[in-house]
DRENMIVO-757316 format. One record per residue (C-alpha): x, y, z. Coordinates in Angstrom, 2 decimals. Layout:
N
east  north  up
X  Y  Z;
...
END
This chain:
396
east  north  up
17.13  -16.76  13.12;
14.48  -15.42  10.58;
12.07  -13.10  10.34;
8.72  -14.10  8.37;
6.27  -11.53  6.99;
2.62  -12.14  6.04;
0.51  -10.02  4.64;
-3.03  -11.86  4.97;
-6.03  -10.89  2.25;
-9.37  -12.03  1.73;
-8.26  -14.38  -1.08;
-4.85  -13.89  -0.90;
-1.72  -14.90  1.14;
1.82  -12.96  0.89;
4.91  -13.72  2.91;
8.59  -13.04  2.84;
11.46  -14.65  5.14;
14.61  -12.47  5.55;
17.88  -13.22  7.56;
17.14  -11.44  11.08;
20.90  -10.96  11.24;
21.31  -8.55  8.17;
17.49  -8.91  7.19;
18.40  -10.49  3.88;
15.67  -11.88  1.38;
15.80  -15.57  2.30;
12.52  -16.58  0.51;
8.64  -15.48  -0.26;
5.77  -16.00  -2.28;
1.87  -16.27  -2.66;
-0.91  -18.53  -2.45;
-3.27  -17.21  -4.79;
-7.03  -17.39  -5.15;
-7.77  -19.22  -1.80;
-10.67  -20.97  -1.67;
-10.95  -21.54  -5.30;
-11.14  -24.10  -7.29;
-7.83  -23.02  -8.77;
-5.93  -21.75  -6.01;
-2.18  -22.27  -5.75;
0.91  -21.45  -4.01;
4.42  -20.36  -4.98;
7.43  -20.18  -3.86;
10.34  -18.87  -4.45;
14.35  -18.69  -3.16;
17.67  -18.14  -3.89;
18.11  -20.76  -6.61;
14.92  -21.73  -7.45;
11.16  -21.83  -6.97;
7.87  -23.79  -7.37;
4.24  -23.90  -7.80;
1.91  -25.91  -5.77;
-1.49  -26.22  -7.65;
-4.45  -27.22  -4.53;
-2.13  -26.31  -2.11;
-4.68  -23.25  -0.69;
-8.28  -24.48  -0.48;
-8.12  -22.30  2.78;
-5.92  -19.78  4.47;
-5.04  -22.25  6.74;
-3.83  -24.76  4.62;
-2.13  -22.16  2.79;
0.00  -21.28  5.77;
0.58  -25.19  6.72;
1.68  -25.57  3.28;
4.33  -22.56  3.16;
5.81  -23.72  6.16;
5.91  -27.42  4.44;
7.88  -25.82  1.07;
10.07  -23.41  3.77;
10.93  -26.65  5.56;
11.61  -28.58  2.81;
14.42  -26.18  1.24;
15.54  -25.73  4.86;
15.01  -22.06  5.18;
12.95  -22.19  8.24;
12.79  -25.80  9.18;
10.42  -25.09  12.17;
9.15  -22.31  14.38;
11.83  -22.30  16.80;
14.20  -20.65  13.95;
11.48  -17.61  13.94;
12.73  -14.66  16.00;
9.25  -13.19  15.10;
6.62  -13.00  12.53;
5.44  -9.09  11.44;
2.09  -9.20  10.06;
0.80  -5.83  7.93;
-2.16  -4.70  9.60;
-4.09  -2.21  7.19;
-5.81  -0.07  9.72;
-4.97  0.67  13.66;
-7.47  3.94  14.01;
-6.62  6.49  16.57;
-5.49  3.78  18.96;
-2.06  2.28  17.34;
0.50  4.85  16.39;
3.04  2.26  16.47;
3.78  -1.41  16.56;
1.97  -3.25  18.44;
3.24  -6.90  20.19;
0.17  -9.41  20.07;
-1.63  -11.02  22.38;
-5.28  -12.23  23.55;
-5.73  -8.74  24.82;
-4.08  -6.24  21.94;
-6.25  -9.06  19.56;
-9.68  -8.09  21.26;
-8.18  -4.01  21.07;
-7.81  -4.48  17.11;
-11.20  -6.54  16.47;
-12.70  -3.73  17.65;
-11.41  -1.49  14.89;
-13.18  -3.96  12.08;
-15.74  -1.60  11.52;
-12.85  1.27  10.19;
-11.35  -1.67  7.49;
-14.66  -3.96  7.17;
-13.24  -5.01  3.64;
-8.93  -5.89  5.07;
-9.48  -6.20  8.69;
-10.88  -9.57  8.71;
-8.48  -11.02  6.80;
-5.84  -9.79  8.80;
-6.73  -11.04  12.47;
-7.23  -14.22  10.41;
-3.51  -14.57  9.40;
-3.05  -13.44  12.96;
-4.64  -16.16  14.22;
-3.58  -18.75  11.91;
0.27  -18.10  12.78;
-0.21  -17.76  16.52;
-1.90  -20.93  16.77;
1.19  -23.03  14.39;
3.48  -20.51  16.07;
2.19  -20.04  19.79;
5.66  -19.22  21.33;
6.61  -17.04  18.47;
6.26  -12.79  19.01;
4.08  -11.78  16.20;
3.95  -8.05  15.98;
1.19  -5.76  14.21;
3.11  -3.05  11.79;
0.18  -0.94  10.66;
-0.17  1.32  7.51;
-1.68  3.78  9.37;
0.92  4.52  12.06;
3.11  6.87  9.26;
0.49  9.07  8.93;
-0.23  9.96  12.45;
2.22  12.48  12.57;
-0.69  14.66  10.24;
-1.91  17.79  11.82;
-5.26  18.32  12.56;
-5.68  20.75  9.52;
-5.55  17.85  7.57;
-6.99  14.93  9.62;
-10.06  16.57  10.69;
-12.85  16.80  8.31;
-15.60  19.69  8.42;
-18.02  17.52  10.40;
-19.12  18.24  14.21;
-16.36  17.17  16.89;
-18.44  14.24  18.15;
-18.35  12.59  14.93;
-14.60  12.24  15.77;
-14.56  11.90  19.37;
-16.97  8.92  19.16;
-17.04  7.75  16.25;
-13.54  8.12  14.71;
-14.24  9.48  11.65;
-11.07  11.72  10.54;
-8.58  11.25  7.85;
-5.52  7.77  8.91;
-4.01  7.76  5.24;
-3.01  4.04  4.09;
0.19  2.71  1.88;
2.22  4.41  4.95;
4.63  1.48  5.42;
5.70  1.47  1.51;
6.02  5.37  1.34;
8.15  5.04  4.95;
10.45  2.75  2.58;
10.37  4.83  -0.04;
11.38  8.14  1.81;
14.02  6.27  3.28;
15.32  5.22  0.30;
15.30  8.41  -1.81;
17.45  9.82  1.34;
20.13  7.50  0.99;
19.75  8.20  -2.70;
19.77  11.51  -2.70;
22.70  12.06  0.21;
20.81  13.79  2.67;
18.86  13.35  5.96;
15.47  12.61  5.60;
14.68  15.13  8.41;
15.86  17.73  6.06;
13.83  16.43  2.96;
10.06  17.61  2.09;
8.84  14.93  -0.62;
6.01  13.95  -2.81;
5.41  10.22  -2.66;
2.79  8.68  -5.34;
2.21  4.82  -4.61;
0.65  3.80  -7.56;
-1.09  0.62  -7.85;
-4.56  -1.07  -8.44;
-5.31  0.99  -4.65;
-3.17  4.48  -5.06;
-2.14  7.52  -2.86;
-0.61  10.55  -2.69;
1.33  11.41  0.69;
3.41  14.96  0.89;
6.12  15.05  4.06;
7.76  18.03  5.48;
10.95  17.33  7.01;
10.58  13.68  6.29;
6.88  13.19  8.09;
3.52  12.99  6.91;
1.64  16.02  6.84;
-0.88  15.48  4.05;
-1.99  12.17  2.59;
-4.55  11.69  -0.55;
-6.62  8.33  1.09;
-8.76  9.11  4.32;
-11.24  7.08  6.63;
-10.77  4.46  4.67;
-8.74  3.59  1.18;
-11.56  5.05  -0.70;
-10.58  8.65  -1.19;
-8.40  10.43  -3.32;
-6.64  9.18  -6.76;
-8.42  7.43  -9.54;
-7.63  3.24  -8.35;
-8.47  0.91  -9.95;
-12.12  -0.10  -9.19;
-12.28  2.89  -6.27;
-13.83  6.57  -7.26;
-11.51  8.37  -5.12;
-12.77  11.68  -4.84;
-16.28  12.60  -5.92;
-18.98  14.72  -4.15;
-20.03  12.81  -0.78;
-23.56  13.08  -2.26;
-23.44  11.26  -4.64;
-23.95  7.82  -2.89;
-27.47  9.66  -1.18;
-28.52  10.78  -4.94;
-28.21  7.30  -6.54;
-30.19  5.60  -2.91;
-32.63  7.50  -3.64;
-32.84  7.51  -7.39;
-31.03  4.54  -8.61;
-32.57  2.24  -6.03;
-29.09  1.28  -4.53;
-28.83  0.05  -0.77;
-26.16  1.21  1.45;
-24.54  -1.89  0.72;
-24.71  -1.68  -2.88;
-23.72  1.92  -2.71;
-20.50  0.80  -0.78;
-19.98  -1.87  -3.18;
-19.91  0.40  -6.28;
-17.75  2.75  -4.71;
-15.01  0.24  -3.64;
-15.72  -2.74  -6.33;
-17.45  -1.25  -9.47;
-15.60  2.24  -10.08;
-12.25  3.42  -10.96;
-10.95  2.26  -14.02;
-13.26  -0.61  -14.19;
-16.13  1.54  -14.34;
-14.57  4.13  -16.62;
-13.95  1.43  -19.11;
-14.16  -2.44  -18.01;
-11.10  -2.66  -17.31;
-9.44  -2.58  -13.51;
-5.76  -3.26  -14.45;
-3.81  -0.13  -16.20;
-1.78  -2.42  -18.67;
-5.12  -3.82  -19.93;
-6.73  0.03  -19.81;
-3.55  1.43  -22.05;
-4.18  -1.55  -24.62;
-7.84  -0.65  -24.94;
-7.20  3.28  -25.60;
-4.35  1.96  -28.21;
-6.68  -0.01  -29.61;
-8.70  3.21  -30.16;
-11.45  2.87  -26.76;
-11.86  6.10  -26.24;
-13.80  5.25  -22.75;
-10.33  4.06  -22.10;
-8.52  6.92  -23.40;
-10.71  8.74  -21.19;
-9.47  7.05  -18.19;
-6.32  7.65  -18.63;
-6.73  11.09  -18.94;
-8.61  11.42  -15.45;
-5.89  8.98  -13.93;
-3.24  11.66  -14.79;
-5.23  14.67  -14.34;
-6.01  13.92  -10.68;
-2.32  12.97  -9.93;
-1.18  16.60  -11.31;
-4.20  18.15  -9.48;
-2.25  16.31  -5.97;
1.10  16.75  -7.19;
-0.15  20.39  -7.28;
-2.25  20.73  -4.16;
1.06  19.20  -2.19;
3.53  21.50  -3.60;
1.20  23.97  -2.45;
0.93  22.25  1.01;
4.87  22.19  1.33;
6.38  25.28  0.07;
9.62  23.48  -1.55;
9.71  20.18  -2.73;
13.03  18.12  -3.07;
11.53  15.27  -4.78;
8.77  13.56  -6.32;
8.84  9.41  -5.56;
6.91  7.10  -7.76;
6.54  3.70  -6.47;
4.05  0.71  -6.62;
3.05  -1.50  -9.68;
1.90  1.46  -11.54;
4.40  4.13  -10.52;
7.46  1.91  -10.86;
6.22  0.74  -14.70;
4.14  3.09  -16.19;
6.06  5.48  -17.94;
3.31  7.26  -19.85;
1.23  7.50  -16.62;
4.31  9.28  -14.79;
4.60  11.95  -17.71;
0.74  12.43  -17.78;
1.37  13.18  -14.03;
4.41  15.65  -14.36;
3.63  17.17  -18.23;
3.28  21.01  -17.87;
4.35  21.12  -14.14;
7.94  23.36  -14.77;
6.71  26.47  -12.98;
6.72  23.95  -10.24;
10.29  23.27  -10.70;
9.22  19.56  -12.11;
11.13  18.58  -15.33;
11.04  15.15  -16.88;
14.23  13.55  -18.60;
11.85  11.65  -21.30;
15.01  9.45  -22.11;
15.08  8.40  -18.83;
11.93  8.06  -18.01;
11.03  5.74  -21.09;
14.15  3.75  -20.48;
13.28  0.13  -18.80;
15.12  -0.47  -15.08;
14.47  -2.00  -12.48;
16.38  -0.42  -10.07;
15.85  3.54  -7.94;
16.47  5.37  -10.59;
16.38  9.44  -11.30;
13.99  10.28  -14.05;
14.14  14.11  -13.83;
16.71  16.54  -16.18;
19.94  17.27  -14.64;
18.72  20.86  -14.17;
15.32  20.23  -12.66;
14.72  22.14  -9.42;
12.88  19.29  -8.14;
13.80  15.60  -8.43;
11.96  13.09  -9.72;
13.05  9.75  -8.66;
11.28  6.04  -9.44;
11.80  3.96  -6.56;
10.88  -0.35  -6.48;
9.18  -0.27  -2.50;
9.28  -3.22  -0.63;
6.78  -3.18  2.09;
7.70  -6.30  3.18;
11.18  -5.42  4.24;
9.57  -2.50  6.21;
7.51  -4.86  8.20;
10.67  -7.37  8.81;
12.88  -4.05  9.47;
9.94  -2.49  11.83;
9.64  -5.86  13.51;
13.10  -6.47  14.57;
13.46  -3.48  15.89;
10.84  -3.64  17.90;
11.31  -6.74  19.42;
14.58  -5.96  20.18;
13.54  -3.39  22.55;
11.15  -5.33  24.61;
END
């Protein structure tokens, strides 16, 4: 039996199959640019892989096809090898602090939470739908990346706006990226030989969307992104943090519409509106190249990760560790000393060896003697969803 994992975007189709038995990689890929003209699919297994251009003109061919190519190299050669399919659901509000089994009822619960994740909810109900309908006797379970961070007092949930806006509206702080820092902290753990109950950490997912999350004794208490994935860290075509006024000043004097307002925020800022550019790799060959918009950039980027790294040590009292993770986090050794330069009164000291030297594998990047350890660990979101999933059925 198999667990399969889809993670469902506007454009974009991710899935992994692992062994339910010992939930070992079996296969996974992504169809890519759906619904353009050149969309394509690949796969990939133990021993091989492929690329099927045309194979996505739609998320639902996209899925029809990926069950094709899974059939075809026998991993799952039809539904009934499925013991269930986990499907990451960005948002679940105040509602779903855990997994959550799906059906016509729990659907109609989680439409109704659109309006919190306009831009990712959508596209996940329609994977949702998609697989239930080629899968209609297979459990498909909702693992959220919200449900880690409900464990976050209301000191740091609440914002400074009248109860009602909360109450009835549900405007508070849910954090995102909570299934890959879950992984994470379970990982540096094992790593580091010690319950993570017992561990107060620092995790920085770092990617084109990027957070900051601090736990005390191994939960969430603090977490960078709020509402929605807007807040916090530089990203790269999201502000993050600027003054909430800012979107009324440019309304009124830039002639921007809510919806273009919304759109510049999420779409047009970041690193792209720093300096053109939304990917980091392409934003550290532009300041090499002498950009000094770019430069610029990359100076923020780093400054507001120390500013967090900062604010969370603050938050926690003692830190064990500091986790980088994500595309950025796990490859972007400059960006990770930008973030930790100048922070050894915090007990935060960087082994530059190691943290120039190419892995990838977990691997400690702090000096022997720092008070605090820095680790880099890979995440795999995707084996939190299968792991989260099976464990969950297994108790119904």
């Amino acid at each position: 039996m198999k667990i399969l994992v889809l993670n469902c975007g506007s454009s974009s189709l991710k899935f992994k199959v692992f062994n339910a038995a010992d939930l070992r990689w079996q296969a996974g890929g992504t169809a890519e640019r759906i619904g353009q003209t050149d969309n394509a699919l690949h796969l990939a297994w133990n021993g091989g892989n492929t690329e099927c251009a045309g194979a996505a003109p739609d998320h639902q061919a996209a899925l029809q096809h990926m069950f094709r190519l899974l059939a075809q190299q026998g991993i799952v050669t039809g539904p009934q090898q499925l013991r269930a399919i986990g499907h990451r659901v960005v948002h679940g509000g105040d509602r779903f602090r855990a997994p959550l089994r799906l059906d016509a009822t729990s659907l109609e619960a989680l439409r109704q939470l659109t309006p919190l994740a306009p831009l990712h909810h959508p596209a996940n109900l329609r994977g949702i739908d998609l697989a239930g309908a080629l899968c209609p006797d297979v459990p498909q379970v909702a693992v959220f990346d919200t449900a880690f961070h409900h464990t976050l007092p209301a000191r740091a949930f609440r914002y400074a706006l009248p109860e009602w806006t909360w109450r009835e509206h549900g405007v508070r702080r849910y954090g995102f990226h909570g299934t890959s820092v879950h992984y994470v902290s379970r990982r540096a753990a094992e790593l580091m030989g010690r319950p993570l109950g017992s561990l107060n950490l620092i995790v920085l997912h770092l990617g084109n969307g990027a957070s900051a999350t601090a736990l005390a004794n191994g939960e969430s208490v603090d977490t960078s992104m709020g509402m929605t994935p807007l807040e916090g860290l530089v990203m790269g075509t999201r502000s993050g943090d600027i003054d909430a006024a800012v979107p009324f000043y440019l309304m009124r004097h830039a002639g921007l519409d809510a919806e273009a307002a919304e759109r510049l925020l999420f779409f047009g800022s970041g690193l792209h509106g720093l300096c053109g550019a939304a990917d980091m790799r392409a934003v550290h060959d532009l300041a090499a190249r002498g950009d000094a918009d770019a430069q610029l950039a990359l100076e923020m980027t780093g400054y507001r990760l120390k500013k967090y790294i900062g604010a969370y040590s603050a938050v926690l009292g003692r830190v064990d560790a500091v986790i980088f993770t994500a595309g950025i986090g796990e490859n972007d050794a400059d960006m990770r000393e930008r973030a930790c330069a100048g922070l050894h009164s915090f007990g935060i000291r960087i082994d530059a060896a190691r943290n120039l030297a190419p892995a990838q594998d977990a691997r400690r990047i702090s000096t022997a003697d720092s008070p605090v350890q820095v680790w880099v660990i890979p995440t795999d979101e995707e084996l939190e969803i299968a792991r989260t999933t099976l464990e969950f059925t297994a108790m119904e």
